[in-house]
PDB file of N, CA, C and O in Angstrom, chain B, residues numbered from 101:
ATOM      1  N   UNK B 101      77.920 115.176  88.235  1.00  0.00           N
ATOM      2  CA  UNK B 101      78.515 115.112  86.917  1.00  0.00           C
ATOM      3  C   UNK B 101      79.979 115.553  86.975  1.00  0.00           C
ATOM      4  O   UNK B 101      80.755 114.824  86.359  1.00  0.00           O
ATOM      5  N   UNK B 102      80.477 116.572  87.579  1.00  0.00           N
ATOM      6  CA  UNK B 102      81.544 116.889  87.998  1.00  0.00           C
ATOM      7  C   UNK B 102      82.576 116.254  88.030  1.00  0.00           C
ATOM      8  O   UNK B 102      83.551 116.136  87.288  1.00  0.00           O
ATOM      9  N   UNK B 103      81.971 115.476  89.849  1.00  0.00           N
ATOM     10  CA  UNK B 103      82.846 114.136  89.962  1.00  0.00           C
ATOM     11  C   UNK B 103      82.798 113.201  89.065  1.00  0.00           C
ATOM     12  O   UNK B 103      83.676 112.398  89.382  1.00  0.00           O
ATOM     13  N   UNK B 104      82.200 112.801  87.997  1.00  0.00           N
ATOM     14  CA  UNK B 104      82.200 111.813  87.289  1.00  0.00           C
ATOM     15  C   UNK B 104      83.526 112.565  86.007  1.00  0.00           C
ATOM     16  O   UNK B 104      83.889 111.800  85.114  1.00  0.00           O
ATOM     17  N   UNK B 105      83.980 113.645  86.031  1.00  0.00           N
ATOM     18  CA  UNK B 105      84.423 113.828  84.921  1.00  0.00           C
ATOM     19  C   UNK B 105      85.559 114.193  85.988  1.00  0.00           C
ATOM     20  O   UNK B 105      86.565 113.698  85.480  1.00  0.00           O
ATOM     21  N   UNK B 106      85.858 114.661  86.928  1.00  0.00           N
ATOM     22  CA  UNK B 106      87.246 114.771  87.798  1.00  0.00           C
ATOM     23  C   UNK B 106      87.829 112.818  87.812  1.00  0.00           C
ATOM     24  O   UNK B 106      88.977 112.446  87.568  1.00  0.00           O
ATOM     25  N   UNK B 107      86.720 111.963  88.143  1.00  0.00           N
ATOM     26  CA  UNK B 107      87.557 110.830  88.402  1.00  0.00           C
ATOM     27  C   UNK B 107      87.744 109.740  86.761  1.00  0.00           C
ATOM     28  O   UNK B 107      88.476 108.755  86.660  1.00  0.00           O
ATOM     29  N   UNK B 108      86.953 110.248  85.799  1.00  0.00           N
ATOM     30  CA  UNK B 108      87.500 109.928  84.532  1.00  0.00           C
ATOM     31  C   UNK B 108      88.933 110.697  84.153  1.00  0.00           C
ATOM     32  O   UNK B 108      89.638 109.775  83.742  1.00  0.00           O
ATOM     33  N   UNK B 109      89.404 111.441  84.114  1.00  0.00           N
ATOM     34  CA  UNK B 109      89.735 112.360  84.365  1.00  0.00           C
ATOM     35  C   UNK B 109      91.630 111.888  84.456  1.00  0.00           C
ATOM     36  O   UNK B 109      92.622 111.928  83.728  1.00  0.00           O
ATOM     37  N   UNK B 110      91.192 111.398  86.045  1.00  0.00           N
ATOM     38  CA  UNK B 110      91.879 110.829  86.990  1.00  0.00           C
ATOM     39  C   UNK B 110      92.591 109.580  86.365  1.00  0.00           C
ATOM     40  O   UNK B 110      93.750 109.218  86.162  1.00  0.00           O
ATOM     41  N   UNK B 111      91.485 109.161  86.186  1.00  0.00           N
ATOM     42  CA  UNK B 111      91.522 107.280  85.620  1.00  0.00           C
ATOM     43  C   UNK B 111      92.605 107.888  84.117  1.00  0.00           C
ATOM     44  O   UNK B 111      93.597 107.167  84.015  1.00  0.00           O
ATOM     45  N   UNK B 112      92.576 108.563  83.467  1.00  0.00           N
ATOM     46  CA  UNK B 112      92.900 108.894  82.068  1.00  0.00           C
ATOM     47  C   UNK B 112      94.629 109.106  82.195  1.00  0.00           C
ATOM     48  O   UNK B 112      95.464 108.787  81.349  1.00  0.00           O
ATOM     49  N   UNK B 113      94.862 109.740  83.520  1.00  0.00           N
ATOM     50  CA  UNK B 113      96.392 110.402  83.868  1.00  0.00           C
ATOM     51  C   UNK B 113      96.732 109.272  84.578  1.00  0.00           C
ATOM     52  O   UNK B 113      97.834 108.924  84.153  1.00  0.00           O
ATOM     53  N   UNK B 114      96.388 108.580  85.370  1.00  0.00           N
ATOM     54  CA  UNK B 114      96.678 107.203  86.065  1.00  0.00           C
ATOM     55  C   UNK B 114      97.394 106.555  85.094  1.00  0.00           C
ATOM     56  O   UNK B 114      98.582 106.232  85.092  1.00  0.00           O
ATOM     57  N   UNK B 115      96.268 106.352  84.006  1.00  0.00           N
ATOM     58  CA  UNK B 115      96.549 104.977  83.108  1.00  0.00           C
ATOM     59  C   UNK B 115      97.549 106.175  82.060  1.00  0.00           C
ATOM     60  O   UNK B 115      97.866 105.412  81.148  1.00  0.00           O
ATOM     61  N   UNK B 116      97.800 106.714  81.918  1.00  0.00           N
ATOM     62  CA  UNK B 116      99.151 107.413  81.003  1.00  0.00           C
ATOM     63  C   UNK B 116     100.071 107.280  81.816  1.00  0.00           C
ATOM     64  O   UNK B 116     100.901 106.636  81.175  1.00  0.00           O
ATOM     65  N   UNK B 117     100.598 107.511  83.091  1.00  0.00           N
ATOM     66  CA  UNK B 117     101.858 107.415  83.659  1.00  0.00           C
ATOM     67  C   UNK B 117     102.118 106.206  83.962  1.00  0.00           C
ATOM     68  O   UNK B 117     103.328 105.982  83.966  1.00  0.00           O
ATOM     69  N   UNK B 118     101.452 105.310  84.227  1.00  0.00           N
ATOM     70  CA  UNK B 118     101.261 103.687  84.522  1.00  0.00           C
ATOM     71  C   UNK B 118     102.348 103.207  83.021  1.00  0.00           C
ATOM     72  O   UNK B 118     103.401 102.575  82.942  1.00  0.00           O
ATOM     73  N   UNK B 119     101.633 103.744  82.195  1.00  0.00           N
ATOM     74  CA  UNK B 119     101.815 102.534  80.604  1.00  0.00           C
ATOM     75  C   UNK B 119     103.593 103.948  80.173  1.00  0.00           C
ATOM     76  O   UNK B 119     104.542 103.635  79.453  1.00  0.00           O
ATOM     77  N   UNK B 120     103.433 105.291  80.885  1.00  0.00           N
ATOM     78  CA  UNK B 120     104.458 105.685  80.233  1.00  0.00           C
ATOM     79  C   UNK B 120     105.866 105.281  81.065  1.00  0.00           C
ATOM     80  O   UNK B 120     107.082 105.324  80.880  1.00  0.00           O
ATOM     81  N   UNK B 121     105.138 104.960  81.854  1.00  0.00           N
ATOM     82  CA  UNK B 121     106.822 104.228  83.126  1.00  0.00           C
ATOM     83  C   UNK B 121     106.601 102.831  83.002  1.00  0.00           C
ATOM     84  O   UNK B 121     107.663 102.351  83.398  1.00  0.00           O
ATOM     85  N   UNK B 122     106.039 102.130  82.767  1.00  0.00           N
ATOM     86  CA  UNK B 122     106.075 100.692  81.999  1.00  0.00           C
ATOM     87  C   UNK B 122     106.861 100.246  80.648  1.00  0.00           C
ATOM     88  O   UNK B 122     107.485  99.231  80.338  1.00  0.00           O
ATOM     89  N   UNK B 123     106.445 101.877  79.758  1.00  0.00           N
ATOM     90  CA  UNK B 123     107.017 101.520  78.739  1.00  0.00           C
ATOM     91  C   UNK B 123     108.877 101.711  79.129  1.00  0.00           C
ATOM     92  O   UNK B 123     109.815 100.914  79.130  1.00  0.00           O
ATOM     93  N   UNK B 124     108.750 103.170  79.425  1.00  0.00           N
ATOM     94  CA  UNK B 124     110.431 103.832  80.116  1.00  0.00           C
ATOM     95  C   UNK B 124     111.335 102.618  80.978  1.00  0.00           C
ATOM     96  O   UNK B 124     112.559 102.677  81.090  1.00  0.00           O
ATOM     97  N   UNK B 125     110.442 101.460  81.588  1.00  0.00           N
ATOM     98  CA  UNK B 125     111.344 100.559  82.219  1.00  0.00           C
ATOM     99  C   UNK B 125     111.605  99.599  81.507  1.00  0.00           C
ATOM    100  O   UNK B 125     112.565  98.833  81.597  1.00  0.00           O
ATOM    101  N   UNK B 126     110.676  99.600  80.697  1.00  0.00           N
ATOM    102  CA  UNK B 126     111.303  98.612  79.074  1.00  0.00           C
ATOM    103  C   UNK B 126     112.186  98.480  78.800  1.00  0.00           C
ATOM    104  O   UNK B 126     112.967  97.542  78.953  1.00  0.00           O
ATOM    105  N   UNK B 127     112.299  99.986  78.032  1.00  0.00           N
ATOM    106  CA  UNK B 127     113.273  99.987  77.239  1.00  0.00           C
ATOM    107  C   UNK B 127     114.321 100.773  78.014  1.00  0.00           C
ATOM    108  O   UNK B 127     115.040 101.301  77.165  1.00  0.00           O
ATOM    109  N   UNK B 128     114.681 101.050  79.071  1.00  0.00           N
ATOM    110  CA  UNK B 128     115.717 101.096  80.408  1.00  0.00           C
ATOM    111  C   UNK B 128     116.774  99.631  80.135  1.00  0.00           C
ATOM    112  O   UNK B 128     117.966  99.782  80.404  1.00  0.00           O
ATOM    113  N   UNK B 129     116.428  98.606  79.743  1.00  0.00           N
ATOM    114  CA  UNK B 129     117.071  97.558  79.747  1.00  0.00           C
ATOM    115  C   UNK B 129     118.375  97.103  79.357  1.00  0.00           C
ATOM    116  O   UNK B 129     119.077  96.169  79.745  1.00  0.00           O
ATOM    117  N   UNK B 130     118.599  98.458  78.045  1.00  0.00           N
ATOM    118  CA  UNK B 130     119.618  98.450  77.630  1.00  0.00           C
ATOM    119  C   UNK B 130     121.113  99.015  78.580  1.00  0.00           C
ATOM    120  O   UNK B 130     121.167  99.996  79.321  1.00  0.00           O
ATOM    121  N   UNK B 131     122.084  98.159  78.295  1.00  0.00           N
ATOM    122  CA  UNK B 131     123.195  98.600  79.772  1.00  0.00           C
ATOM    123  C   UNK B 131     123.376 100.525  79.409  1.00  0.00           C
ATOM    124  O   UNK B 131     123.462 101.196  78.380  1.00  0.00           O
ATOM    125  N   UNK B 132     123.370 100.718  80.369  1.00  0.00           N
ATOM    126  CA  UNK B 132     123.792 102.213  80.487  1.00  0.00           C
ATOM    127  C   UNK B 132     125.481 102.589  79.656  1.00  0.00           C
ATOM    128  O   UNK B 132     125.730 103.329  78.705  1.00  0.00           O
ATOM    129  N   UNK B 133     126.225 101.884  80.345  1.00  0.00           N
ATOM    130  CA  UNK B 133     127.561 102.160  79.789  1.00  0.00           C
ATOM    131  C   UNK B 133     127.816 102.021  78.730  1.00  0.00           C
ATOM    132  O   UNK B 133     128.978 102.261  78.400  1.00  0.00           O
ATOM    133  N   UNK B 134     126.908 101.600  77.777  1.00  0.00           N
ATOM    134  CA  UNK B 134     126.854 101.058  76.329  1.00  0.00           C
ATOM    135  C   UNK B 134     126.778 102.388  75.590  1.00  0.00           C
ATOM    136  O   UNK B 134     127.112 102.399  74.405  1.00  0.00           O
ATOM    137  N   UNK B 135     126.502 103.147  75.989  1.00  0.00           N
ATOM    138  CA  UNK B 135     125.797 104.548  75.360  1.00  0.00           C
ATOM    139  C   UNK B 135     126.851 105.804  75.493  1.00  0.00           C
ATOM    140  O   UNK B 135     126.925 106.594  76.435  1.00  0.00           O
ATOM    141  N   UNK B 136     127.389 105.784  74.684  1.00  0.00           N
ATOM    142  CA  UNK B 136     128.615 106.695  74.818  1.00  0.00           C
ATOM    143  C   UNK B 136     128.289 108.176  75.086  1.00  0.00           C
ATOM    144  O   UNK B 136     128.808 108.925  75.913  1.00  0.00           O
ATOM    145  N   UNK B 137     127.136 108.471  74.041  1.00  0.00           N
ATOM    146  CA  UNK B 137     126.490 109.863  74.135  1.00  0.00           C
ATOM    147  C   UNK B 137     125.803 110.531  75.345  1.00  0.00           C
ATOM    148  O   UNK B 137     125.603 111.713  75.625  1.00  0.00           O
ATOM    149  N   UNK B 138     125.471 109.209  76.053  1.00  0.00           N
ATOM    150  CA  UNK B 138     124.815 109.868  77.307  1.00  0.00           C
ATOM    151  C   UNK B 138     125.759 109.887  78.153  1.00  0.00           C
ATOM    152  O   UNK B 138     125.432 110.585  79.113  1.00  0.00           O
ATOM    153  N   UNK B 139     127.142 109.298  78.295  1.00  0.00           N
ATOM    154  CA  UNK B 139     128.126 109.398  79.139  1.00  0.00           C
ATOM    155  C   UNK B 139     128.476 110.789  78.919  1.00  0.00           C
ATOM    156  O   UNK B 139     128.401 111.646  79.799  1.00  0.00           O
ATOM    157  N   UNK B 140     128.826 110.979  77.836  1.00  0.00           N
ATOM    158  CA  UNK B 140     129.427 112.737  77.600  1.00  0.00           C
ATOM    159  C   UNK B 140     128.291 114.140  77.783  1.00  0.00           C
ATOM    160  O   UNK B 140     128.726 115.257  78.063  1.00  0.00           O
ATOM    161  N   UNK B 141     127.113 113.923  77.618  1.00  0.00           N
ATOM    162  CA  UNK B 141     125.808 114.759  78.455  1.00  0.00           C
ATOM    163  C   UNK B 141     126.299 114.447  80.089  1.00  0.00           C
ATOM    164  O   UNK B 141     126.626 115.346  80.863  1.00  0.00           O
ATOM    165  N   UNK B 142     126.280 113.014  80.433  1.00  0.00           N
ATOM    166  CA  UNK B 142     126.290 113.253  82.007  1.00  0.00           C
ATOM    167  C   UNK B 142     127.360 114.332  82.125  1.00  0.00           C
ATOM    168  O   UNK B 142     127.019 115.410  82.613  1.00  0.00           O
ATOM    169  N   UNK B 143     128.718 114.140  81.698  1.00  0.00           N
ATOM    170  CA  UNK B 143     129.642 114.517  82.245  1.00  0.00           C
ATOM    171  C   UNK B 143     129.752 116.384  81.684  1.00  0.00           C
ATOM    172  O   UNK B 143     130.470 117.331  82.005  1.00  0.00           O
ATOM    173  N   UNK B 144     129.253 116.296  81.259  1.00  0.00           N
ATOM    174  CA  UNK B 144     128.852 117.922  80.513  1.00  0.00           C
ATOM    175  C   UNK B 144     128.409 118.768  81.221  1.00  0.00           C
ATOM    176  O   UNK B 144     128.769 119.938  81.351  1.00  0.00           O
ATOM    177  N   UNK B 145     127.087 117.851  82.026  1.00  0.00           N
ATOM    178  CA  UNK B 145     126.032 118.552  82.964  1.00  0.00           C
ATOM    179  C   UNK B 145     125.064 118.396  81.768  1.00  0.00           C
ATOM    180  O   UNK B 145     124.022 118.653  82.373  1.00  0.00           O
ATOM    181  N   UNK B 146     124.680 118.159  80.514  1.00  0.00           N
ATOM    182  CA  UNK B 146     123.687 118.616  79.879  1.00  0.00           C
ATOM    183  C   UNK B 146     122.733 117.129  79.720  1.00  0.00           C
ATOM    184  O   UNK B 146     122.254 116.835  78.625  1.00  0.00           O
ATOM    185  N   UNK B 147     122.588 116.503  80.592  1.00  0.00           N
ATOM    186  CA  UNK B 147     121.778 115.553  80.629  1.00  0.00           C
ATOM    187  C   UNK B 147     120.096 116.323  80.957  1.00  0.00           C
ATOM    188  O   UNK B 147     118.983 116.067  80.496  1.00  0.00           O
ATOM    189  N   UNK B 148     120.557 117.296  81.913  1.00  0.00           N
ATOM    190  CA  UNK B 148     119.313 117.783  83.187  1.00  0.00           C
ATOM    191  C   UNK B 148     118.515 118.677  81.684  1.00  0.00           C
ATOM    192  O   UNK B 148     117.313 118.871  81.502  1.00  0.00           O
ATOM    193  N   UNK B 149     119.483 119.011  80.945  1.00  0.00           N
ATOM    194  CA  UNK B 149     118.878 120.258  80.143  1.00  0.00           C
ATOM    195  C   UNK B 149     117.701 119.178  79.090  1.00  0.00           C
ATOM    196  O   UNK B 149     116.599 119.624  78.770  1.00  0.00           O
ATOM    197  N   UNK B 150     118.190 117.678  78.637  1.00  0.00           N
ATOM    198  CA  UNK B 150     117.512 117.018  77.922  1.00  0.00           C
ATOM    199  C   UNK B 150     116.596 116.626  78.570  1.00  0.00           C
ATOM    200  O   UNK B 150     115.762 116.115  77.822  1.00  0.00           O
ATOM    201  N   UNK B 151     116.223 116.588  79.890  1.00  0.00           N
ATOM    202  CA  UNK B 151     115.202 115.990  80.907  1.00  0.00           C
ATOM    203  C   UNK B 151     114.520 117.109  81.574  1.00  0.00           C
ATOM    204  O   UNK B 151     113.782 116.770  82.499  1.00  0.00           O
ATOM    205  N   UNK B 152     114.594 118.290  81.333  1.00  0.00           N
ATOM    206  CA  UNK B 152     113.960 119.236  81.399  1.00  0.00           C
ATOM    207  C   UNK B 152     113.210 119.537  80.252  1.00  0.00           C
ATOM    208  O   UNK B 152     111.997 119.703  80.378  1.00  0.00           O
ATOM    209  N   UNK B 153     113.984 119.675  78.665  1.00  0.00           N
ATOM    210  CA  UNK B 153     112.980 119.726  78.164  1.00  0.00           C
ATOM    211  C   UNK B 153     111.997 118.448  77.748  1.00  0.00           C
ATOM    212  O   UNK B 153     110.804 118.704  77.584  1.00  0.00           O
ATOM    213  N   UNK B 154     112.339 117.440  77.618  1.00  0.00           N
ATOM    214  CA  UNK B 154     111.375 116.135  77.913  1.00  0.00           C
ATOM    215  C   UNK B 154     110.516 116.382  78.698  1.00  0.00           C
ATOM    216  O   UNK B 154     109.347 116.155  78.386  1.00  0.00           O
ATOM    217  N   UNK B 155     110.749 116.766  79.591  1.00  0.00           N
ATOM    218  CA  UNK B 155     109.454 116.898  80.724  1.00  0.00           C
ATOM    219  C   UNK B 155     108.807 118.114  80.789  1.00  0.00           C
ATOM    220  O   UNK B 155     107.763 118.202  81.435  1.00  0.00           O
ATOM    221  N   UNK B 156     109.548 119.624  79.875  1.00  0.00           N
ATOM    222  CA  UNK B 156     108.148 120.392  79.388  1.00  0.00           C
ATOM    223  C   UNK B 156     107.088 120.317  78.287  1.00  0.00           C
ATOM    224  O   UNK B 156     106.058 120.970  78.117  1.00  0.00           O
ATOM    225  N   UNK B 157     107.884 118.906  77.301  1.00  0.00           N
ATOM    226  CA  UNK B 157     107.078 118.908  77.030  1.00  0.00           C
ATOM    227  C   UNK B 157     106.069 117.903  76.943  1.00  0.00           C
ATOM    228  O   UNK B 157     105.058 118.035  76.254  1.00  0.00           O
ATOM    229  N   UNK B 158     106.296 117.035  77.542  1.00  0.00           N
ATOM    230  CA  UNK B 158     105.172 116.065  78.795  1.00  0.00           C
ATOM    231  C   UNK B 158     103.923 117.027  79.169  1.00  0.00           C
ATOM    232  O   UNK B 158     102.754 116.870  78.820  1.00  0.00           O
ATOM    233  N   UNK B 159     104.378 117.897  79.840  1.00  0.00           N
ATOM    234  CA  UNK B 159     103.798 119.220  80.670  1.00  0.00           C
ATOM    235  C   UNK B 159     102.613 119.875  79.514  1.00  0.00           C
ATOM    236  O   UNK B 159     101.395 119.820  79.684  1.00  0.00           O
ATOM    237  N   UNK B 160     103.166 120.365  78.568  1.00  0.00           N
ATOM    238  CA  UNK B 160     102.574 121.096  77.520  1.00  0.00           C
ATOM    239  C   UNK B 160     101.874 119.921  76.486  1.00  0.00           C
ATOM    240  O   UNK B 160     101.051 120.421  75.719  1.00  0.00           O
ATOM    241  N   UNK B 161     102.059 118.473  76.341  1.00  0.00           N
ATOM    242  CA  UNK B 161     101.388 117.366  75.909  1.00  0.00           C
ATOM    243  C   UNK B 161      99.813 117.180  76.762  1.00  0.00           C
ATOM    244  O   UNK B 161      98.750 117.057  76.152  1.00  0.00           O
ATOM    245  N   UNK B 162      99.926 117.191  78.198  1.00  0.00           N
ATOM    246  CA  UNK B 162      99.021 116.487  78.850  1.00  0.00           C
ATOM    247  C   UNK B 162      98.501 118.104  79.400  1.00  0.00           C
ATOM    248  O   UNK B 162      97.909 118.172  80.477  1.00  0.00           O
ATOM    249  N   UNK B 163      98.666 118.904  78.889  1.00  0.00           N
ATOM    250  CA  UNK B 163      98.305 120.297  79.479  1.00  0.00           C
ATOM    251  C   UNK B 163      97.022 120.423  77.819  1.00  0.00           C
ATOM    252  O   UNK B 163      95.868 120.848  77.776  1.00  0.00           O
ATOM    253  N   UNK B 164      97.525 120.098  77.184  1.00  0.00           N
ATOM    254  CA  UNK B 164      96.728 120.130  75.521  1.00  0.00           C
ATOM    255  C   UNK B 164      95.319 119.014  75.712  1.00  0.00           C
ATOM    256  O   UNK B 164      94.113 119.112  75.486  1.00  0.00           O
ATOM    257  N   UNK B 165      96.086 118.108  76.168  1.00  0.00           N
ATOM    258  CA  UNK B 165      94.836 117.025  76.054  1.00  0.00           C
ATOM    259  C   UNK B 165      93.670 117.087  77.285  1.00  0.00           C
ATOM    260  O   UNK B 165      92.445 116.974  77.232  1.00  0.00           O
ATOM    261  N   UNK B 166      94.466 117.285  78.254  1.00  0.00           N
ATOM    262  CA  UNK B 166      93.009 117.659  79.149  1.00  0.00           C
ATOM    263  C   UNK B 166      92.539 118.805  78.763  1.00  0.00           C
ATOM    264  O   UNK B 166      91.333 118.665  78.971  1.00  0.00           O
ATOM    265  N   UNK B 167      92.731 120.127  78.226  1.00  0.00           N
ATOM    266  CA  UNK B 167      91.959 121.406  77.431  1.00  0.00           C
ATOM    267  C   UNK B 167      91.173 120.504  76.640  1.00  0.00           C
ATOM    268  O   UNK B 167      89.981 120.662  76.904  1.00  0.00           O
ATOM    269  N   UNK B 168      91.326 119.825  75.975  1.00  0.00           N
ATOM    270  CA  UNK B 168      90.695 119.300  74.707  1.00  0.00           C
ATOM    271  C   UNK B 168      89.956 118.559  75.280  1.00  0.00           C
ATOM    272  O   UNK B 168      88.868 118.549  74.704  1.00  0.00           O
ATOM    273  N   UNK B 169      89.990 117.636  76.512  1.00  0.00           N
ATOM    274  CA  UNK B 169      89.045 116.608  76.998  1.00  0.00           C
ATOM    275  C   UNK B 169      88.027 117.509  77.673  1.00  0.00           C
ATOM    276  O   UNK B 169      86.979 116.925  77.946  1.00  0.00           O
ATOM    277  N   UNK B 170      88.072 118.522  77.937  1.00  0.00           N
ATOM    278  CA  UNK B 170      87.288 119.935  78.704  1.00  0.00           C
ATOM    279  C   UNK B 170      86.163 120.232  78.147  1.00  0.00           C
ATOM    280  O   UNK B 170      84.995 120.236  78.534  1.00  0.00           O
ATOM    281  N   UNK B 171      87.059 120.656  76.497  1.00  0.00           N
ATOM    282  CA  UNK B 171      86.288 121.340  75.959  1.00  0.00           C
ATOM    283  C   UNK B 171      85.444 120.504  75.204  1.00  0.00           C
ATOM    284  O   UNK B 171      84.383 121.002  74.825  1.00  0.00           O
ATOM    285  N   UNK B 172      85.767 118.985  74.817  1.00  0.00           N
ATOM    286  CA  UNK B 172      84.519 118.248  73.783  1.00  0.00           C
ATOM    287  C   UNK B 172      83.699 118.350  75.162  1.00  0.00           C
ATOM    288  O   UNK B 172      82.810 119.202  75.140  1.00  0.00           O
ATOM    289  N   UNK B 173      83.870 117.505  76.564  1.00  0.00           N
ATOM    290  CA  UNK B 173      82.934 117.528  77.493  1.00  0.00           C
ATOM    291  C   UNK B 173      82.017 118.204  77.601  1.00  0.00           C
ATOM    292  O   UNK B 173      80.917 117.796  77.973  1.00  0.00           O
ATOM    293  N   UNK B 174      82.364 119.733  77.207  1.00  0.00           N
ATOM    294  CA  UNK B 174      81.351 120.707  77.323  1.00  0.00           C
ATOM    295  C   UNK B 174      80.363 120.972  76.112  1.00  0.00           C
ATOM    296  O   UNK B 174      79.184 121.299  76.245  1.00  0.00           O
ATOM    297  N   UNK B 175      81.063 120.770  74.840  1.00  0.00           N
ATOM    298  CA  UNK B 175      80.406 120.464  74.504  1.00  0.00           C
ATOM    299  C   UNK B 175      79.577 118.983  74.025  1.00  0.00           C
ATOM    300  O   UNK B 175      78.970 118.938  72.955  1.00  0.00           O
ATOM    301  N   UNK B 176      79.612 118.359  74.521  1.00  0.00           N
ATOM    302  CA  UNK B 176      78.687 117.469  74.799  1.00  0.00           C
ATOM    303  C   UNK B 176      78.063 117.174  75.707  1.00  0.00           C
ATOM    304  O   UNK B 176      77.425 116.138  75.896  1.00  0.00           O
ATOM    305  N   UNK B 177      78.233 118.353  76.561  1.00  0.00           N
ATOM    306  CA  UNK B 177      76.598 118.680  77.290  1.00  0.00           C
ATOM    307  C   UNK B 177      75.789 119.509  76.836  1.00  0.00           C
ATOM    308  O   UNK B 177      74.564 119.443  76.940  1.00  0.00           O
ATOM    309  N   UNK B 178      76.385 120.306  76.327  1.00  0.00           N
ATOM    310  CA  UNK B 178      75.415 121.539  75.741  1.00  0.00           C
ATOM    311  C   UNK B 178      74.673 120.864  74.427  1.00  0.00           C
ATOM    312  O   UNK B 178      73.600 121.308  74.021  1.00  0.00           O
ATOM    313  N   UNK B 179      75.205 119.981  73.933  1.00  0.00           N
ATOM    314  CA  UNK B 179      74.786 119.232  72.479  1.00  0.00           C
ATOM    315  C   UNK B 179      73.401 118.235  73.709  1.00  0.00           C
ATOM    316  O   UNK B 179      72.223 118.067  73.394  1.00  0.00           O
ATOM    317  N   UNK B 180      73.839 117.909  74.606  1.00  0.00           N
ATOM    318  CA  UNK B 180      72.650 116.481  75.410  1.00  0.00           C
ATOM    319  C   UNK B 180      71.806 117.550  75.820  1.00  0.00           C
ATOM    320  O   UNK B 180      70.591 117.449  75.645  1.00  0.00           O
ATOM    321  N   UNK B 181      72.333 118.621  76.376  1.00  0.00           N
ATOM    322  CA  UNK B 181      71.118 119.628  76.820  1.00  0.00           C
ATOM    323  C   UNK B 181      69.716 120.182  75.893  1.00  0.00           C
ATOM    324  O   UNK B 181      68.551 120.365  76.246  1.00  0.00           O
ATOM    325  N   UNK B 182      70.464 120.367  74.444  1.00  0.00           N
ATOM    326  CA  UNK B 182      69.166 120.878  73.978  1.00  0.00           C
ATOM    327  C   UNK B 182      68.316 119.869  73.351  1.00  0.00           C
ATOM    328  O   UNK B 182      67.205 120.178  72.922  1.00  0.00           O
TER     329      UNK B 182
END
């Protein structure tokens, strides 16, 4: 049962980074130099600070949802158990 819920699990974070860098190369399409605001972050240095926090809270998104995929799991064994 374990493994059946480590490789669902698996399959669940697969298919989120798959469809979230599918979507990110999407909409990537637009020319870079077009974007005045991100020219003045690059040149700032404060690009890293917007892609840091983007990506804590990625971190703290998919840190929530597997707790939550944990905890119905459990209970819905304890609900099949009795």
């Amino acid at each position: 049962m374990k493994n059946l819920l480590l490789s669902n699990s698996f399959k669940k974070l697969v298919s989120f980074l798959l469809l979230t860098f599918a979507y990110t190369n999407l909409s990537a399409q637009q020319s870079v130099s077009d974007v005045e605001m991100a020219d003045a972050m690059r040149a700032n240095g404060m690009i890293y600070v917007v892609v840091a926090v983007a990506a804590i809270a990625m971190i703290g998104l998919l840190a929530y949802v597997f707790a939550t995929d944990r905890k119905i799991a459990r209970i819905e064994k304890e609900l099949k158990d009795k």
